[in-house]
N, CA, C and O atoms as a GROMACS GRO file, in nm:
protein
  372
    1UNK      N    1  -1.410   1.920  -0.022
    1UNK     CA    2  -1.287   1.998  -0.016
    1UNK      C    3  -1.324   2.145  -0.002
    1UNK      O    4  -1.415   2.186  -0.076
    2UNK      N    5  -1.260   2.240   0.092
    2UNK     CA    6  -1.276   2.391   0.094
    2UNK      C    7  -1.197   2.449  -0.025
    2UNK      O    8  -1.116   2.401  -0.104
    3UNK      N    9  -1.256   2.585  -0.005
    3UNK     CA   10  -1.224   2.662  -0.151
    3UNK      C   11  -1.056   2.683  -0.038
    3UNK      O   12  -1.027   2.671   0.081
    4UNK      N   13  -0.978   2.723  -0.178
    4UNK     CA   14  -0.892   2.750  -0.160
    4UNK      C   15  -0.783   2.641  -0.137
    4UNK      O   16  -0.674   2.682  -0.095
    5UNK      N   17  -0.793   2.547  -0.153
    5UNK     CA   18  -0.723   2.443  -0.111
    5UNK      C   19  -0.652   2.384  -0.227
    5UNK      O   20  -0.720   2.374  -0.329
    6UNK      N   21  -0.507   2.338  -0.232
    6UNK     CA   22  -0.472   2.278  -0.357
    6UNK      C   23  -0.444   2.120  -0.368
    6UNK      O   24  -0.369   2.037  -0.319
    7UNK      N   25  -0.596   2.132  -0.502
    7UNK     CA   26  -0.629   1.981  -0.567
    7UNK      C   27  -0.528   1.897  -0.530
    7UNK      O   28  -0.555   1.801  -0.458
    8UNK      N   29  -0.397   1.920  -0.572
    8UNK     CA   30  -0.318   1.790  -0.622
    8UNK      C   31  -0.268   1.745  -0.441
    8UNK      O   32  -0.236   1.635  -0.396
    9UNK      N   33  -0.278   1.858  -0.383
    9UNK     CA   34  -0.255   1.802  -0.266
    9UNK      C   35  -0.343   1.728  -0.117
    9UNK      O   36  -0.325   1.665  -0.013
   10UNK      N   37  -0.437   1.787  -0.196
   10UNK     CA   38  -0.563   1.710  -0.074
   10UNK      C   39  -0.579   1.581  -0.151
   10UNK      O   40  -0.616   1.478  -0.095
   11UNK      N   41  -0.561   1.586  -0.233
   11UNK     CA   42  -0.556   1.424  -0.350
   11UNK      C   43  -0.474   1.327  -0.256
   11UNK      O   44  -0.510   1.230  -0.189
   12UNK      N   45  -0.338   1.391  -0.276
   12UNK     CA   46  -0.255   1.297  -0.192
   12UNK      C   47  -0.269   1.297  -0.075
   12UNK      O   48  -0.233   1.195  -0.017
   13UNK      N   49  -0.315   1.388  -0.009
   13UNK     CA   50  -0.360   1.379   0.191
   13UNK      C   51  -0.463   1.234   0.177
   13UNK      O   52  -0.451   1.137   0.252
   14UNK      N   53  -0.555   1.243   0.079
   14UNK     CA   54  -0.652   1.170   0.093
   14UNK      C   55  -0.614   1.018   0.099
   14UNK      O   56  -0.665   0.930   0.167
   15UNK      N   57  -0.468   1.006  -0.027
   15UNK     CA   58  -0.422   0.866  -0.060
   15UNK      C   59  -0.340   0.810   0.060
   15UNK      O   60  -0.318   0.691   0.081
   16UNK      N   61  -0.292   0.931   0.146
   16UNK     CA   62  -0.184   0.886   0.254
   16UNK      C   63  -0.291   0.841   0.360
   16UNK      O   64  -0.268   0.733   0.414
   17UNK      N   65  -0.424   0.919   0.404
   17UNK     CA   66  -0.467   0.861   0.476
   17UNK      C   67  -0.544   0.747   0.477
   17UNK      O   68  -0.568   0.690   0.583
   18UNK      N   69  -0.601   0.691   0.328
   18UNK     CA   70  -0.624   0.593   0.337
   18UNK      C   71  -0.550   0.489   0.359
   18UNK      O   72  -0.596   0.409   0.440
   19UNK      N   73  -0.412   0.457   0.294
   19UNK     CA   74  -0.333   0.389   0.339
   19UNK      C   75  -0.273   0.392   0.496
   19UNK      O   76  -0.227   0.291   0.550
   20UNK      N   77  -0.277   0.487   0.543
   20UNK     CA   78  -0.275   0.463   0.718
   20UNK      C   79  -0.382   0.352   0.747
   20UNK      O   80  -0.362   0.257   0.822
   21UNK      N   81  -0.459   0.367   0.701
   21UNK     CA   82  -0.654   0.301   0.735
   21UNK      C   83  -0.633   0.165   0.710
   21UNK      O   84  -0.666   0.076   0.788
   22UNK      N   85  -0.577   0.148   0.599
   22UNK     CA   86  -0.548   0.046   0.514
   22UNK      C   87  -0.410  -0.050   0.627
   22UNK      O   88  -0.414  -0.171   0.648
   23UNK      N   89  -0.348   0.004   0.659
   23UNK     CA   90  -0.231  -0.043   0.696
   23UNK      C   91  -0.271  -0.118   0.868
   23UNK      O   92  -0.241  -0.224   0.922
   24UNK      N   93  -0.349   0.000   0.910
   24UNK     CA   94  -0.404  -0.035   1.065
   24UNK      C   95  -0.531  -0.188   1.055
   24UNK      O   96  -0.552  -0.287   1.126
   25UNK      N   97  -0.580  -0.141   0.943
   25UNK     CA   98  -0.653  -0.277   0.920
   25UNK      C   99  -0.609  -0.407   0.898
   25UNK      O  100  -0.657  -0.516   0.930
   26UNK      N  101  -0.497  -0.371   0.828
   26UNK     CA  102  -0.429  -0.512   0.821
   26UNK      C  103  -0.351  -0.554   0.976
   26UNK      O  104  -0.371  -0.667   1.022
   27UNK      N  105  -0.291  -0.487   1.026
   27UNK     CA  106  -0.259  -0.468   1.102
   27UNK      C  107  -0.370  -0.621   1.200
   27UNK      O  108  -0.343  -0.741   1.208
   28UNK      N  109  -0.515  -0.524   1.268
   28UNK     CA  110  -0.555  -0.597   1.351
   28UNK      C  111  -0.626  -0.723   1.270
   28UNK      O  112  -0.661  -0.817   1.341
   29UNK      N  113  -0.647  -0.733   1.142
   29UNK     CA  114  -0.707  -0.848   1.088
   29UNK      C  115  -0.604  -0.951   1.118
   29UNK      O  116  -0.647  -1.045   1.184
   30UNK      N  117  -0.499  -0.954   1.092
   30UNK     CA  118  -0.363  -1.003   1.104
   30UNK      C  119  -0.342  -1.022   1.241
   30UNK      O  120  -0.299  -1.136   1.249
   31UNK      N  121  -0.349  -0.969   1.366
   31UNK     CA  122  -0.371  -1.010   1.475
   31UNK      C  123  -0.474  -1.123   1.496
   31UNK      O  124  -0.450  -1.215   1.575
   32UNK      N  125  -0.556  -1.118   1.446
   32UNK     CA  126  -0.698  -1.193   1.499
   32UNK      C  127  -0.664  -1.351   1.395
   32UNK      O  128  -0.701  -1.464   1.427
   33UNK      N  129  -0.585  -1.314   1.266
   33UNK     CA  130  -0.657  -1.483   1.191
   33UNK      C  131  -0.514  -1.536   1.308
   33UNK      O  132  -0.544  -1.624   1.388
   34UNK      N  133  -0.360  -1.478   1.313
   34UNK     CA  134  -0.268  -1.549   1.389
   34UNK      C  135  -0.308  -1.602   1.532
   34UNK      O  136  -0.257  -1.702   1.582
   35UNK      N  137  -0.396  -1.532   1.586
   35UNK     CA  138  -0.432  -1.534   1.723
   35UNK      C  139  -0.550  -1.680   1.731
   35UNK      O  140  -0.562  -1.764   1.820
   36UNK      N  141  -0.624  -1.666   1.596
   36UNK     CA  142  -0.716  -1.788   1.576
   36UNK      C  143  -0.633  -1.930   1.569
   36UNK      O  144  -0.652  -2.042   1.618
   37UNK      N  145  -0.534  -1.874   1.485
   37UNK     CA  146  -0.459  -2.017   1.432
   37UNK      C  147  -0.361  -2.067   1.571
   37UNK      O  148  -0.344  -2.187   1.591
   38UNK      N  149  -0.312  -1.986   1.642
   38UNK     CA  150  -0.228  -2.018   1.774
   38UNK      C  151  -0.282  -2.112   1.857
   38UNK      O  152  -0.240  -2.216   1.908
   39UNK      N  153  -0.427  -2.028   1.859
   39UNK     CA  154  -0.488  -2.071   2.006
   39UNK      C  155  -0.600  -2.194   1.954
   39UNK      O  156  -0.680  -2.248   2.031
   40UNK      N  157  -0.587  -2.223   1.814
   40UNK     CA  158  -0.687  -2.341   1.812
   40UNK      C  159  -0.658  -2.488   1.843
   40UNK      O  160  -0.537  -2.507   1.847
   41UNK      N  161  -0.742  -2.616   1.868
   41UNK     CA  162  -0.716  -2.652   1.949
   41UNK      C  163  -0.657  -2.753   1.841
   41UNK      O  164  -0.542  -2.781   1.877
   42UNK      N  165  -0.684  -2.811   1.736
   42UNK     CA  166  -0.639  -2.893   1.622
   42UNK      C  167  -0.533  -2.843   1.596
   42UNK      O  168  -0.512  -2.724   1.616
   43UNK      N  169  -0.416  -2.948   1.530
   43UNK     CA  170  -0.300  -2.964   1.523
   43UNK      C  171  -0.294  -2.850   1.445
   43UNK      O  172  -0.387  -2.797   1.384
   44UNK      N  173  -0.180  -2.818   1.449
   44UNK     CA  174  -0.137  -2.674   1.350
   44UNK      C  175  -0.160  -2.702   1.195
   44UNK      O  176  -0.086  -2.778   1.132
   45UNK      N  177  -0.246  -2.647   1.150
   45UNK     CA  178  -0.250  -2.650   1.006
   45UNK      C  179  -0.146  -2.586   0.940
   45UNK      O  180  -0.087  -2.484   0.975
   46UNK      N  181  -0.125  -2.662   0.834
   46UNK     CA  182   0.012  -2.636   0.753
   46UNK      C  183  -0.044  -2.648   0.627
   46UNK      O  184  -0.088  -2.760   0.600
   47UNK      N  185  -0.053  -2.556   0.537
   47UNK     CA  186  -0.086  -2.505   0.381
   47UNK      C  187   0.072  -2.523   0.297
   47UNK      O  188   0.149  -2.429   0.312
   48UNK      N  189   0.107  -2.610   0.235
   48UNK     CA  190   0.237  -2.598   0.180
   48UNK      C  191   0.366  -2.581   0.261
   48UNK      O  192   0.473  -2.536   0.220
   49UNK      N  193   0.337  -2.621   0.371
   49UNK     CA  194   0.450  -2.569   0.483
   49UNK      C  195   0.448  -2.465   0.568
   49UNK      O  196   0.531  -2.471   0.658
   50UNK      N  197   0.350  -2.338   0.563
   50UNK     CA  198   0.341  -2.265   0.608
   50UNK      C  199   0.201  -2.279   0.656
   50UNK      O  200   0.112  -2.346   0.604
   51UNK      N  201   0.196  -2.172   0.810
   51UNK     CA  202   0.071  -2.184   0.885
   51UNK      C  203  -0.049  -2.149   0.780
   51UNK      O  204  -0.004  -2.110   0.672
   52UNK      N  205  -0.157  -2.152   0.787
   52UNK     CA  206  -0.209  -2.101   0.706
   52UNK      C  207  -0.267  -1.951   0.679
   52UNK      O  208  -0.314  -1.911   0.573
   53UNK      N  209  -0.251  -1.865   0.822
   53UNK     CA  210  -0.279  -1.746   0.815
   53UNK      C  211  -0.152  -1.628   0.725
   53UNK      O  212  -0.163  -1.513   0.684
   54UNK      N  213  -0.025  -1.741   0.724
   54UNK     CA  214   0.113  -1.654   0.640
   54UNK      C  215   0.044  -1.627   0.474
   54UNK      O  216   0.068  -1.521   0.416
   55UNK      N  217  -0.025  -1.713   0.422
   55UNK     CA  218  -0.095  -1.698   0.278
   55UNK      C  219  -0.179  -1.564   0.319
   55UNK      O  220  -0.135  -1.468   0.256
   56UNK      N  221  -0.271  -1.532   0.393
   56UNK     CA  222  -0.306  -1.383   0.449
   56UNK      C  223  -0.245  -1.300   0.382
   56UNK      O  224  -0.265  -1.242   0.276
   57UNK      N  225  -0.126  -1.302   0.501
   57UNK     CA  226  -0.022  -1.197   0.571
   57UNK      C  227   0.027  -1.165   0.428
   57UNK      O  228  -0.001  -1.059   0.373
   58UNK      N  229   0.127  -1.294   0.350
   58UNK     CA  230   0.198  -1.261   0.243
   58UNK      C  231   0.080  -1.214   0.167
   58UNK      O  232   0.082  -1.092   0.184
   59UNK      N  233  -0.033  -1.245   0.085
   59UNK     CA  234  -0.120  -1.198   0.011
   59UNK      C  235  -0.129  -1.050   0.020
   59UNK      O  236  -0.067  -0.977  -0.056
   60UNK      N  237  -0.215  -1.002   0.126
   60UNK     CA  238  -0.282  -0.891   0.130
   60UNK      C  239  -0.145  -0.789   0.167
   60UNK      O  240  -0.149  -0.673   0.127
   61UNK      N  241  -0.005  -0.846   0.255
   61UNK     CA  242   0.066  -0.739   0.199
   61UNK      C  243   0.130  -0.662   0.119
   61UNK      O  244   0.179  -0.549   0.129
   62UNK      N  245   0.122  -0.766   0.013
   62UNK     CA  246   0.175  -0.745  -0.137
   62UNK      C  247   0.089  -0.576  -0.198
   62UNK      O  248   0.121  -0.468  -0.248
   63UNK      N  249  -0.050  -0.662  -0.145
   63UNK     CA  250  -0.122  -0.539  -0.234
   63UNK      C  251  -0.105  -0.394  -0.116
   63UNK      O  252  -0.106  -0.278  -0.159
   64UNK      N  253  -0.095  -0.418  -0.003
   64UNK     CA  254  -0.066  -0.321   0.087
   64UNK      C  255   0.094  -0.233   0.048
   64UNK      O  256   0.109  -0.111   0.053
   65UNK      N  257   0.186  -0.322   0.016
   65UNK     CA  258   0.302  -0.250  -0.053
   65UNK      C  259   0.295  -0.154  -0.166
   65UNK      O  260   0.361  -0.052  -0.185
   66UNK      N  261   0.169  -0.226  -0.260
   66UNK     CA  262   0.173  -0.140  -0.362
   66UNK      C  263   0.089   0.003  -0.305
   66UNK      O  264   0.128   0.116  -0.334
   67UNK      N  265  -0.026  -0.023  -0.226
   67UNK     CA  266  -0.068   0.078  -0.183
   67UNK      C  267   0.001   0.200  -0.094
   67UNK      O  268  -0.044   0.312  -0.070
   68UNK      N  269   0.093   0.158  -0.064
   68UNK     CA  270   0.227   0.262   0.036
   68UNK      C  271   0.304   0.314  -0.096
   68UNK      O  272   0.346   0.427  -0.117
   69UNK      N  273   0.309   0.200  -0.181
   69UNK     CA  274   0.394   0.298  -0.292
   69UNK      C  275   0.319   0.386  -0.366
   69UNK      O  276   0.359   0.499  -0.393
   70UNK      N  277   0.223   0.346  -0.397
   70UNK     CA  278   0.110   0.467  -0.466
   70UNK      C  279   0.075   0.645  -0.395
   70UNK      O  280   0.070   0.759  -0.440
   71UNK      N  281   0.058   0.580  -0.264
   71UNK     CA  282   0.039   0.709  -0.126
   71UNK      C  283   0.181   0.797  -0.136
   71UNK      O  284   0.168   0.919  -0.125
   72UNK      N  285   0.307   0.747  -0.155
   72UNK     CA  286   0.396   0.758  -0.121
   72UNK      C  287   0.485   0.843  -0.172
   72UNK      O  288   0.529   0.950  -0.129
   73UNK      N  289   0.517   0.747  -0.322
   73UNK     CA  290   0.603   0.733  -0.409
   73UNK      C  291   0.550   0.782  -0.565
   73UNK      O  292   0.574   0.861  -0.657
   74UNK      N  293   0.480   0.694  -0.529
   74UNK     CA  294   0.377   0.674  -0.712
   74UNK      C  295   0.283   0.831  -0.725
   74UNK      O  296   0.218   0.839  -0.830
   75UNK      N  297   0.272   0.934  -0.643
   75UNK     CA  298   0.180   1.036  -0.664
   75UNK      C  299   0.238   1.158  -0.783
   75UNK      O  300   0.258   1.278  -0.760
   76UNK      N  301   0.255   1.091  -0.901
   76UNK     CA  302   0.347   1.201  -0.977
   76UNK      C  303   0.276   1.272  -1.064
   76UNK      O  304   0.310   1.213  -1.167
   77UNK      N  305   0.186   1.372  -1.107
   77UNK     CA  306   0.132   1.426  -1.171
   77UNK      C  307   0.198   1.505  -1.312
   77UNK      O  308   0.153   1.528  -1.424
   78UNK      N  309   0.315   1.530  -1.250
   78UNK     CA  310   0.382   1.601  -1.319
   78UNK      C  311   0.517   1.510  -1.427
   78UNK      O  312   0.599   1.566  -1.501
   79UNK      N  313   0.503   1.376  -1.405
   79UNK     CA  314   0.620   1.268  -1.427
   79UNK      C  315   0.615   1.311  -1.594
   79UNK      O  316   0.721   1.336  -1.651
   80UNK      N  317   0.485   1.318  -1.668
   80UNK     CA  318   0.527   1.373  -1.825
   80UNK      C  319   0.597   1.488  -1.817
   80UNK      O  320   0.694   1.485  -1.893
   81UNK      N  321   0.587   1.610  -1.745
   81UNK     CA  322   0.607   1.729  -1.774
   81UNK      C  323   0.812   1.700  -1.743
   81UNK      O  324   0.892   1.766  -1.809
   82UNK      N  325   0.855   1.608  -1.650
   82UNK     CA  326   0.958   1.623  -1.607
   82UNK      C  327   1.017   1.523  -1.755
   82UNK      O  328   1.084   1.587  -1.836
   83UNK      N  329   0.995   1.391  -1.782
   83UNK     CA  330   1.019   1.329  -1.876
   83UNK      C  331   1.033   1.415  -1.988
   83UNK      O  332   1.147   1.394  -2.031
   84UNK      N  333   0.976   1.502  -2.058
   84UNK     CA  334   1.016   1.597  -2.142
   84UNK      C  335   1.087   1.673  -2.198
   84UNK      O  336   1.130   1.688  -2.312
   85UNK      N  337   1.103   1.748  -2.048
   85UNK     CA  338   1.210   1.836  -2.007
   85UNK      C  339   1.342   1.746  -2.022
   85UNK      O  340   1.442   1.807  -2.061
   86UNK      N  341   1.353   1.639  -2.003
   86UNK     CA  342   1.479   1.519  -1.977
   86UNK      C  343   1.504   1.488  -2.148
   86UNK      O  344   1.618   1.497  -2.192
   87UNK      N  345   1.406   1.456  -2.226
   87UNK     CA  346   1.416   1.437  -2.402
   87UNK      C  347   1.441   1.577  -2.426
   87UNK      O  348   1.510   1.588  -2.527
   88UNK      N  349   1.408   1.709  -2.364
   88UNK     CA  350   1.429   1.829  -2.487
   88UNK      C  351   1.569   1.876  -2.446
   88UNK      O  352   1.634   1.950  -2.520
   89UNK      N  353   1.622   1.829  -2.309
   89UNK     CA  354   1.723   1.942  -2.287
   89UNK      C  355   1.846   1.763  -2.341
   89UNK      O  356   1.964   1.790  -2.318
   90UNK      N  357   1.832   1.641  -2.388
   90UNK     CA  358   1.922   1.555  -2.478
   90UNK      C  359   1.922   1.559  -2.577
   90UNK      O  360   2.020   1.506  -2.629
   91UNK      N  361   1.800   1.629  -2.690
   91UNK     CA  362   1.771   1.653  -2.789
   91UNK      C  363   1.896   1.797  -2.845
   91UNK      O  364   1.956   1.809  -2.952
   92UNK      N  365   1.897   1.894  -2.711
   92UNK     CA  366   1.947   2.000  -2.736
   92UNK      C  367   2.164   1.967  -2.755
   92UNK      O  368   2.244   2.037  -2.816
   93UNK      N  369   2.186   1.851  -2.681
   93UNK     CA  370   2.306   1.833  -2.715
   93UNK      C  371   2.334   1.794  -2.811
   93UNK      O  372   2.452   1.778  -2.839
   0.00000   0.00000   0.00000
């Protein structure tokens, strides 16, 4: 990191771009197992009813959701300082 730069925000540049990284990866991994399972030549495998590359897809996007919410949403540094402020100024009525 260069001087002059503020911490809390190259923090989060860093979390947004990994999750871009993160997202593009899933992205083409997810191309390639559907593209395996399409074009193979044995009957369509079925895991519980579903193809078997959807256990993938649903899996790893779960944790990909949480990772968009973390990049996103979840970057609160300050969530005690605001919570506080919310108990002292109900305390004061």
């Amino acid at each position: 990191m260069e001087a002059g730069k503020d911490k809390s925000l190259w923090k989060l540049a860093k979390k947004r771009v990994a999750f871009r990284r993160h997202f593009a990866m899933y992205v083409l991994v997810n191309i390639l197992v559907w593209g395996v399972w399409y074009l193979s030549k044995e009957p369509r495998m079925m895991t519980g009813g579903l193809p078997w590359p959807a256990w993938l897809t649903f899996g790893w996007g779960v944790g990909l959701a949480f990772n968009y919410y973390e990049a996103y949403y979840g970057f609160q540094d300050d969530a005690v300082e605001r919570e506080y402020a919310k108990l002292a100024r109900k305390k004061k009525l």
